[in-house]
C-alpha positions in Angstrom: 0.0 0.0 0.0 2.9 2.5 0.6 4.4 2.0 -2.5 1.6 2.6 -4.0 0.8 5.5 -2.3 3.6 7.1 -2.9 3.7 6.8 -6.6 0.9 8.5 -7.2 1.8 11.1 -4.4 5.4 11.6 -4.0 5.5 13.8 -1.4 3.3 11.8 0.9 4.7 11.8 4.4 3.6 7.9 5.2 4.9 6.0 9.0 3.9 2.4 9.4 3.1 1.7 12.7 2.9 -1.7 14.1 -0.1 -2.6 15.2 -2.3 -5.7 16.6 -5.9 -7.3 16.8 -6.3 -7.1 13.4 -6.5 -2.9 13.0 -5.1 -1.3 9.9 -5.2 2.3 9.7 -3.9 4.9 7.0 -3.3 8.0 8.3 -1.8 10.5 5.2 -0.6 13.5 6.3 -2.1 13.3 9.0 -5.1 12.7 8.1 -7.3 9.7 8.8 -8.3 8.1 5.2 -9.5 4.9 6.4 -9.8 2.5 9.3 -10.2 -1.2 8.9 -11.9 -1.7 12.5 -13.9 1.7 13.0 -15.3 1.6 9.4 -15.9 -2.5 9.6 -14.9 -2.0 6.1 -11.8 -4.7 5.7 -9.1 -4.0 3.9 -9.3 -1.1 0.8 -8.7 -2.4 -2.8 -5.6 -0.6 -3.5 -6.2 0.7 -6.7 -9.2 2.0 -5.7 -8.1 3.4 -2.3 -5.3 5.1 -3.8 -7.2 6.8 -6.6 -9.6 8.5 -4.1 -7.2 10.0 -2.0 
């Protein structure tokens, strides 16, 4: 997912974060764009995810 991030946004500041029970969470700039265990919404489609950010 970072990779891909970043190739379509370069200057993306991205910081993995370990984690556990299951939550993934992408935070760009500090922003919140999605949330595996709040949104019960799974994992994004990449492609998808990155075009809507």
């Amino acid at each position: 997912m970072e990779a891909a991030i970043l190739k379509s946004h370069p200057n993306a500041q991205i910081e993995l974060t370990p984690g556990g029970g299951g939550t993934f969470v992408v935070h760009i700039n500090g922003e919140k764009k999605w949330d595996k265990l709040a949104d019960n919404s799974g994992f994004p489609d990449e492609a998808d995810f990155v075009a809507s950010i």
